[in-house]
C-alpha positions in Angstrom: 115.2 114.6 87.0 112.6 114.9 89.8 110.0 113.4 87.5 112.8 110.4 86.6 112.9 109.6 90.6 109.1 109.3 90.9 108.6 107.0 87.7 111.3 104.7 90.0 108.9 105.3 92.4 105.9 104.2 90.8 107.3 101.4 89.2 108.1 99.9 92.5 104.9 100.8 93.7 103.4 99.0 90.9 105.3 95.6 91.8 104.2 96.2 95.3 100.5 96.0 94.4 100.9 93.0 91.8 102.3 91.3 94.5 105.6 90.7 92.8 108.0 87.7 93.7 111.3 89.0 94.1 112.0 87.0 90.5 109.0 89.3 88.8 110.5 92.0 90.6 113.6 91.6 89.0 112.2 91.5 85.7 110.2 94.2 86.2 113.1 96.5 87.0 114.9 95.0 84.5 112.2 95.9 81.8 111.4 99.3 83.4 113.8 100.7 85.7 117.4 99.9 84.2 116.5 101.8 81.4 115.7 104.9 83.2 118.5 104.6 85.4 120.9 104.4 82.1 118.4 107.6 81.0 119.1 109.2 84.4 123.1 108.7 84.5 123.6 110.3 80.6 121.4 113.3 82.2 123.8 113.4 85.2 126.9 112.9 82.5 126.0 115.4 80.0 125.4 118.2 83.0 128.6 117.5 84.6 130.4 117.6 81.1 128.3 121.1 80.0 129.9 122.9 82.8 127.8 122.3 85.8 130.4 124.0 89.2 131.5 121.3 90.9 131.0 122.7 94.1 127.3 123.9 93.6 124.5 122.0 94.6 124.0 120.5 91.7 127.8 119.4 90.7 128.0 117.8 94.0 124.8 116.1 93.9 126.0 114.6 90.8 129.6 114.0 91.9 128.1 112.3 95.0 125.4 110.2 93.1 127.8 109.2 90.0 130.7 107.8 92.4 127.6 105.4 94.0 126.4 104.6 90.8 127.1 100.8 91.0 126.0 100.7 94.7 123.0 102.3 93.2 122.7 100.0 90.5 122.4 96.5 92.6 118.5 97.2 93.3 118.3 95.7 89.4 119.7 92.9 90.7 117.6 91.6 93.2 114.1 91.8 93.6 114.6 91.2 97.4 116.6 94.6 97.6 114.7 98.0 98.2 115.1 100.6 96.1 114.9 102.8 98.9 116.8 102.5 102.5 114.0 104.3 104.2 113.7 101.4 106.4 117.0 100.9 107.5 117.3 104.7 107.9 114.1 104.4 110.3 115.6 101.7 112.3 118.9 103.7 113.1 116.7 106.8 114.4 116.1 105.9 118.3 119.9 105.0 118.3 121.5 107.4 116.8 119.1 109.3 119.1 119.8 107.4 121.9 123.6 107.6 121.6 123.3 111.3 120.9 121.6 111.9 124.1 124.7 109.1 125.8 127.2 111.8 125.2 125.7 114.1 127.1 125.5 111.9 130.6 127.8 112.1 132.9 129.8 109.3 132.9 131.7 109.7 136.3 128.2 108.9 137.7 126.4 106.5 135.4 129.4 105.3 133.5 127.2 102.1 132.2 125.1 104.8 130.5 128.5 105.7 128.1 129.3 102.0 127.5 125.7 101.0 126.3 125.9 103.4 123.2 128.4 101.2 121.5 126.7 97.9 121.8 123.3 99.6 120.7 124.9 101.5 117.7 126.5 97.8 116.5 122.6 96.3 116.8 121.6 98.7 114.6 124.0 98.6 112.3 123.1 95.1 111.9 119.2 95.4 111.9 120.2 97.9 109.0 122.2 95.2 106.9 121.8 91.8 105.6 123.3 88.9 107.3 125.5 88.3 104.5 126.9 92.1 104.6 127.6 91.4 108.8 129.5 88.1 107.5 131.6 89.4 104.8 132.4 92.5 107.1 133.0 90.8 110.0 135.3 88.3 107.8 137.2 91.2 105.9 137.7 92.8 109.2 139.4 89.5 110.7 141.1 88.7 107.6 143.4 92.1 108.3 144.5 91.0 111.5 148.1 89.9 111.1 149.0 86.5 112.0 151.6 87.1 114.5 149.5 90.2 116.3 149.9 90.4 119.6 146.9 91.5 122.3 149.0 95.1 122.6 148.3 96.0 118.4 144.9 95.1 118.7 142.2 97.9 119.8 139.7 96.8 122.2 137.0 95.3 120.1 139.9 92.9 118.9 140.5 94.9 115.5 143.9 96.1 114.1 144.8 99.7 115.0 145.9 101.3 111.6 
């Protein structure tokens, strides 16, 4: 399986150095990468069905991977998509960080120092997404608020409590 994840690897790699538009890129995966994914998944299929524990390692690293397998899958889609978040993951360090160290201030003396862990957590959330993921979140969100809400049902950030 190990050596599965690095030919991913290297294939991506590969596109990187040709210089690959996102449209090659797509191909590419297409030609090269689907495959191995559909390779990967009836490896991950035929362990789970052989009697691999669920709650091992293994089972829940394949419970865990098959139940993302379509979120896994939309790389093939667009060349424009990573195949690996490393990136976003990077960009939510300092403020996951940041807001870790927050919960330890004392807030009765610097309570600004509480209140700017939200808005700092939100930036980074949307550094780490596309604009059209902030959109279609943002929309869904609204969508749930019901018509005849009043202020007193909304929570502070203007969202439905549930």
């Amino acid at each position: 399986m190990l050596e599965m994840y690095q030919e991913l690897f290297r294939i991506e790699q590969i596109a990187t150095e040709k210089k690959a538009t996102p449209l090659r890129r797509r191909r590419i995966r297409q030609l090269h990468s689907k495959p191995l994914l559909a390779t990967m998944k009836e490896w991950m299929e035929k362990k789970k069905r052989i009697g691999v524990l669920p709650k091992s390692s293994l089972g829940v690293a394949i419970d865990y991977a098959l139940a993302r397998w379509g979120t896994l899958e939309e790389f093939l889609k667009d060349g424009n998509l990573p195949l690996s978040n490393n990136i976003s993951e990077r960009a939510m360090r300092g403020v996951v960080m940041g807001r870790n160290n927050y919960r330890f201030s004392d807030r009765r003396t610097r309570p600004s120092v509480g209140r700017c862990s939200i808005p700092f957590s939100i930036r980074a959330s949307a550094w780490a997404s596309t604009p059209r993921n902030i959109f279609t979140t943002s929309l869904q969100e609204w969508i749930r608020i019901p018509r005849n809400a009043s202020s007193n049902s909304l929570r502070r950030d203007g969202f439905p409590t549930v």
